[in-house]
C-alpha positions as CSV (number, residue, x, y, z in Angstrom):
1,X,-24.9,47.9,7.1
2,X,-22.1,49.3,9.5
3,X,-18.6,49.9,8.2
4,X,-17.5,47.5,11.1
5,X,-19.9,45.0,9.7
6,X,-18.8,45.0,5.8
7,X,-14.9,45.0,7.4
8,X,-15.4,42.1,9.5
9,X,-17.4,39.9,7.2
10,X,-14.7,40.8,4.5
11,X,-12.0,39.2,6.8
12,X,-14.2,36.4,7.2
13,X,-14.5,35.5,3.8
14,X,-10.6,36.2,3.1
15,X,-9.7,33.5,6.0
16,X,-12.2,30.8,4.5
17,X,-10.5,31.2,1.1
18,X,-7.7,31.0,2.7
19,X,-7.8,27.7,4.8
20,X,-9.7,26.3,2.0
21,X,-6.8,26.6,0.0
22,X,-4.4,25.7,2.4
23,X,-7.0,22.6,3.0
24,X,-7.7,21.7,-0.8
25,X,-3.8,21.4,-1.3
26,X,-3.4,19.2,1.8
27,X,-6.1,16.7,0.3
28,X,-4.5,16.7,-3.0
29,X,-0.8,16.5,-2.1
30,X,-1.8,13.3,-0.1
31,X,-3.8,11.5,-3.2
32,X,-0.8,11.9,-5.0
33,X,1.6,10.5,-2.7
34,X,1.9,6.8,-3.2
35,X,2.0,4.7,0.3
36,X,2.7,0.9,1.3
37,X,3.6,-0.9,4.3
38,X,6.7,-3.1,4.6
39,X,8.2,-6.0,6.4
40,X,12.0,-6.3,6.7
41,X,14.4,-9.0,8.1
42,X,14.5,-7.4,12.3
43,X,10.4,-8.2,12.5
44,X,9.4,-4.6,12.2
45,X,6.6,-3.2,10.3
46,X,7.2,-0.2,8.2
47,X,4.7,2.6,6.5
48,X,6.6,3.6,3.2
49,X,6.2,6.7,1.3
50,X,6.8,5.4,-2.3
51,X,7.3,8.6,-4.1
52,X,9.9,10.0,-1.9
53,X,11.1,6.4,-1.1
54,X,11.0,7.8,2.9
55,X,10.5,4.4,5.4
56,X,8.9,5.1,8.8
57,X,9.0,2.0,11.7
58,X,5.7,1.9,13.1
59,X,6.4,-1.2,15.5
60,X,7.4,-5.0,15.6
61,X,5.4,-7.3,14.3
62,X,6.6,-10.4,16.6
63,X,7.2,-12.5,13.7
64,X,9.3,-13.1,10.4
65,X,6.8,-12.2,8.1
66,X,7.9,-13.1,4.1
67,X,4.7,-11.6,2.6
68,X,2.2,-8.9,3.4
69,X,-1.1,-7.8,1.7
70,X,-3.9,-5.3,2.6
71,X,-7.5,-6.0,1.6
72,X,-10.0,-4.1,-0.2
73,X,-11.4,-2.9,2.8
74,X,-7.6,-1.5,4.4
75,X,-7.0,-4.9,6.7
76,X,-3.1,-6.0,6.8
77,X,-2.1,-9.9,6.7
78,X,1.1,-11.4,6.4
79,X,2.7,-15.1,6.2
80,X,5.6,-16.6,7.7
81,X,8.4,-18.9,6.5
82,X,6.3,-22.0,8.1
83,X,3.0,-21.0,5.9
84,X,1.2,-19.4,9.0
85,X,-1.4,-16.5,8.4
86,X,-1.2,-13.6,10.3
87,X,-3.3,-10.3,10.8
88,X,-1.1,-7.5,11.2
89,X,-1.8,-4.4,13.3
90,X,-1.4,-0.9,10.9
91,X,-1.0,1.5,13.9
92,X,1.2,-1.0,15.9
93,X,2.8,-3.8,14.2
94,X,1.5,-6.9,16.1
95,X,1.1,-9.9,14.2
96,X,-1.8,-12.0,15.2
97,X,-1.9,-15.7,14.2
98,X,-5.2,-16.7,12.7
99,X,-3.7,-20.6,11.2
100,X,-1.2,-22.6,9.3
101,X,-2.0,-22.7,5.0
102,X,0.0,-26.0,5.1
103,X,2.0,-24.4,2.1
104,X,5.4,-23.8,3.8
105,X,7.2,-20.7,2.7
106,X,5.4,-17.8,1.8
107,X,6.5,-14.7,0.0
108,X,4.3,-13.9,-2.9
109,X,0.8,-13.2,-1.1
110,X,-1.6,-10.3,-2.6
111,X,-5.2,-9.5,-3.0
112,X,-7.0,-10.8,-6.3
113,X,-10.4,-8.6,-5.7
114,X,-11.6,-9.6,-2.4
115,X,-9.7,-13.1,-2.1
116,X,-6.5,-13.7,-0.8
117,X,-4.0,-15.4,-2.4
118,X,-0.3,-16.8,-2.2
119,X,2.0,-18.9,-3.8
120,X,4.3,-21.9,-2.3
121,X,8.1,-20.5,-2.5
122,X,9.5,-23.9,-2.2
123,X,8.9,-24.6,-6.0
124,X,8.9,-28.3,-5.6
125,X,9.7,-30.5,-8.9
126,X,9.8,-27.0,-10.3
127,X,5.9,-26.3,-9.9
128,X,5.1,-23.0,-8.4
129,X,1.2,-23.0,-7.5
130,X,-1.0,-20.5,-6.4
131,X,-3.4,-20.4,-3.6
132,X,-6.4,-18.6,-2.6
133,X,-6.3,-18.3,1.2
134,X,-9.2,-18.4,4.1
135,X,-8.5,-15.3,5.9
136,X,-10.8,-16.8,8.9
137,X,-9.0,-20.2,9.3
138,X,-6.4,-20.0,6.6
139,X,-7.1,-23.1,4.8
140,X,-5.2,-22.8,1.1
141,X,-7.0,-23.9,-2.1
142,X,-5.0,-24.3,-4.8
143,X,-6.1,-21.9,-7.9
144,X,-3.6,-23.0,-10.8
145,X,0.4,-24.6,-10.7
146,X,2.9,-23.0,-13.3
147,X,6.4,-24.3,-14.3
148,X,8.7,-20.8,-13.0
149,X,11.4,-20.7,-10.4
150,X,10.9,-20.0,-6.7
151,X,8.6,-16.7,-6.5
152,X,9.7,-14.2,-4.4
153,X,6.9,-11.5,-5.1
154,X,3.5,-11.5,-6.3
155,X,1.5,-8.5,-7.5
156,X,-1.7,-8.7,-9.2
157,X,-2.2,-6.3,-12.2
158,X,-4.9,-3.7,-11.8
159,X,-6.1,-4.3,-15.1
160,X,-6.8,-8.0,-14.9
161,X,-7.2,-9.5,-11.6
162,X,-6.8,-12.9,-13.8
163,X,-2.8,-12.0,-14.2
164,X,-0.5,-12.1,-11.9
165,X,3.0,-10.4,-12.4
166,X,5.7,-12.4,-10.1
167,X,9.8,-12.1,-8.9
168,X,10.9,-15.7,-10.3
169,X,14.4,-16.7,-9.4
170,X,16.7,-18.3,-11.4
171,X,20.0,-20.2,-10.7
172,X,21.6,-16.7,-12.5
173,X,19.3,-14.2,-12.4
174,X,15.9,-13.0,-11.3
175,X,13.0,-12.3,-14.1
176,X,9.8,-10.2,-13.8
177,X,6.7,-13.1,-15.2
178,X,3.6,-12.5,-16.0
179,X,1.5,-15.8,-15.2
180,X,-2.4,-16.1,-16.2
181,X,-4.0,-17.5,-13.2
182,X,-6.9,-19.2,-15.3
183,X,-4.5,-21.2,-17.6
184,X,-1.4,-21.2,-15.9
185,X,0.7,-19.9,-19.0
186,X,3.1,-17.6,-17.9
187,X,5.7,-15.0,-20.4
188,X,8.9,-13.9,-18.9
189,X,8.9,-10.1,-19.3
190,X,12.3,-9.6,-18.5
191,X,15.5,-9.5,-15.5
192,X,14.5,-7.4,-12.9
193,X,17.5,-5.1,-11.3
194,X,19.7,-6.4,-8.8
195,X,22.7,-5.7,-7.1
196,X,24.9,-8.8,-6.8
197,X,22.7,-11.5,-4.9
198,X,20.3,-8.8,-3.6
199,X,17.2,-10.0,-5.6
200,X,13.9,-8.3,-5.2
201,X,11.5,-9.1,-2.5
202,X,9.2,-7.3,-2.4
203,X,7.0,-6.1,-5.3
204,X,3.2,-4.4,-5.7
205,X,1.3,-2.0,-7.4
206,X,0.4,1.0,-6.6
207,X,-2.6,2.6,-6.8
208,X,-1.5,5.1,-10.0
209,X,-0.7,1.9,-11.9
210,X,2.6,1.8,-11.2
211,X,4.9,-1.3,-10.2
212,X,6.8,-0.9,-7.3
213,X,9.1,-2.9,-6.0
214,X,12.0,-3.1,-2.5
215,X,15.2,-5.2,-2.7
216,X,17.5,-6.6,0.2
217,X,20.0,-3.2,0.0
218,X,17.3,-0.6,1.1
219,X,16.7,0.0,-3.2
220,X,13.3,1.1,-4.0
221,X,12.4,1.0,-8.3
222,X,9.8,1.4,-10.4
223,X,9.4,-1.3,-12.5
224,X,8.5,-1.1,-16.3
225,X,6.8,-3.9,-18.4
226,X,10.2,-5.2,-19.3
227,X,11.1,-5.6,-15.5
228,X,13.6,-2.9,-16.0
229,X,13.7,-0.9,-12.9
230,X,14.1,2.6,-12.1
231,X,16.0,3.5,-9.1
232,X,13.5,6.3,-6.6
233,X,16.1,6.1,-3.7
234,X,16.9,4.3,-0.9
235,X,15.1,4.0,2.6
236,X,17.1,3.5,4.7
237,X,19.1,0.6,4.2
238,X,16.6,-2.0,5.3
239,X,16.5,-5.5,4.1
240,X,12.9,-5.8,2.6
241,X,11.0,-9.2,2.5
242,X,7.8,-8.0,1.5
243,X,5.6,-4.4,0.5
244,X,1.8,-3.9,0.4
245,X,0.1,-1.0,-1.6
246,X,-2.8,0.7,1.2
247,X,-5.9,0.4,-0.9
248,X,-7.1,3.7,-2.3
249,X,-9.3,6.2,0.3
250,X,-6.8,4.8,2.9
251,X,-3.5,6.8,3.5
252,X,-1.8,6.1,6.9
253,X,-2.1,9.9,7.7
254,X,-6.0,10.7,7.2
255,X,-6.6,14.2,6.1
256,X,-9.7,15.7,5.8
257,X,-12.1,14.9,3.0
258,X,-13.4,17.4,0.7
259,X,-17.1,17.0,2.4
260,X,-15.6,17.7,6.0
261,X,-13.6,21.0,4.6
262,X,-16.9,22.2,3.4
263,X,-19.2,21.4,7.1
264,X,-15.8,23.3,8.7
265,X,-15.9,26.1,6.6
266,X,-20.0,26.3,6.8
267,X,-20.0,26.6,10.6
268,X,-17.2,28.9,10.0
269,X,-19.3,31.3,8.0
270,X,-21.8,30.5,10.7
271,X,-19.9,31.7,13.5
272,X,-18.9,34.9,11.5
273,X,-22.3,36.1,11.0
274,X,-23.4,35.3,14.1
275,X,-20.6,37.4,15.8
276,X,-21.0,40.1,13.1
277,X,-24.6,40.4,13.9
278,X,-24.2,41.0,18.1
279,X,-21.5,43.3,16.9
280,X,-23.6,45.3,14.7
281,X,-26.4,45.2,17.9
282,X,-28.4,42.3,17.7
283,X,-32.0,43.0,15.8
284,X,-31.0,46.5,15.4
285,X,-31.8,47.7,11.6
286,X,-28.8,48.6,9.2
């Protein structure tokens, strides 16, 4: 094989590696990134990078959304103060309205598997009761009532879908509660952070586990089993009403997947010998 052959195949190979690399890391610094999207109190709809706490508008949603969830499958809903369900737009914010749950308020809304659910904020004769929610015509059917102050939040744990951890107010504080959604017992955990009357409003997990949460001041923690928080920074200010965790396999800025890195780099290696072969003059023997 000619020198110019060898030389040029060579630097073929060296460049593959190369973007490979430069690929692979791409890939995995996004898994490990943890993001959300977030509603605060000017009607915008935000995409939050929860590991560097960094909030980015994306547009206005139209509507004063109190809760926000995404589906399994990467859709985004929200509800209003009035108990409307909306379908919310991920690339530009528009809130679509699909129907009224009847429920009044709603701030705690999440994803229990596939279902939809959300809980009445109102908290009347001290009953807080959880709904699962039609996402076609947003009829509410009550799951199970427990005896907690107004919820504010809702996450579901990722290792029961049966439990739900919620923000609970009290006239003094604010507690993280764990409620079971089959029995309706509920343990308080412990006081979330706050600073002052900025209570948290917005709380999910992520998808490494973790328990995230946004309060009124911008604050973004990580929340412990206690319902201590840890402080990750501040976005930007914003007074948060709600946050929902994208579903894994759904970042808001697709990279490439492993399979499509290896089709790139095969037609890479394609083109290379192909070129390397008119260079070296055609069917000509070595």
């Amino acid at each position: 094989m000619p020198r110019d052959r060898w030389t040029l195949l060579a630097t073929g190979f060296a460049a593959m590696f190369l973007v490979a690399g430069i690929l692979h890391f791409s890939v995995r610094s996004a898994a490990a990134d943890q993001f959300g999207f977030a509603v605060d109190n000017t009607t915008n709809l935000f995409s939050v990078d929860l590991t560097t706490a960094t909030a980015t508008p994306i547009g206005f949603t139209g509507q004063f959304l109190q809760g926000l969830a995404v589906s399994p499958q990467g859709s985004l809903f929200g509800t209003d103060y009035l108990g409307g369900l909306y379908s919310v737009n991920k690339t530009t914010g528009a809130a679509t309205l699909i129907g009224s749950t009847g429920l009044g308020d709603i701030e705690g809304l999440a994803f229990r598997g596939t279902t939809l659910i959300g809980t009445n904020f109102s908290n009347l004769g001290g009953l807080t009761t959880v709904s699962a929610i039609d996402m076609t015509t947003a009829a509410a059917t009550p799951i199970i009532s427990f005896s907690q102050g107004p919820v504010r939040a809702m996450a579901v744990s990722p290792l029961n879908t049966n439990t739900v951890d919620v923000a609970s107010d009290s006239p003094v504080s604010q507690s993280l509660v764990s409620v079971n959604l089959l029995t309706g017992t509920n343990t308080n955990l412990g006081q979330l952070p706050s600073a002052g009357a900025a209570l948290i409003a917005a709380l999910n997990f992520g998808t490494d586990g973790v328990l995230y949460a946004l309060d009124p001041l911008g604050n973004e923690f990580t929340i412990s089993s206690n319902g201590a928080g840890t402080l990750v920074g501040n976005t930007g200010g914003q007074y948060w009403l709600d946050l929902a965790v994208d579903p894994p396999g759904d970042p808001p800025d697709p990279v490439p997947e492993p399979n499509s890195i290896a089709l790139l780099l095969t037609a890479a290696l394609g083109l290379i010998s192909v070129r390397a072969w008119q260079r070296s003059g055609g069917s000509k023997q070595s």
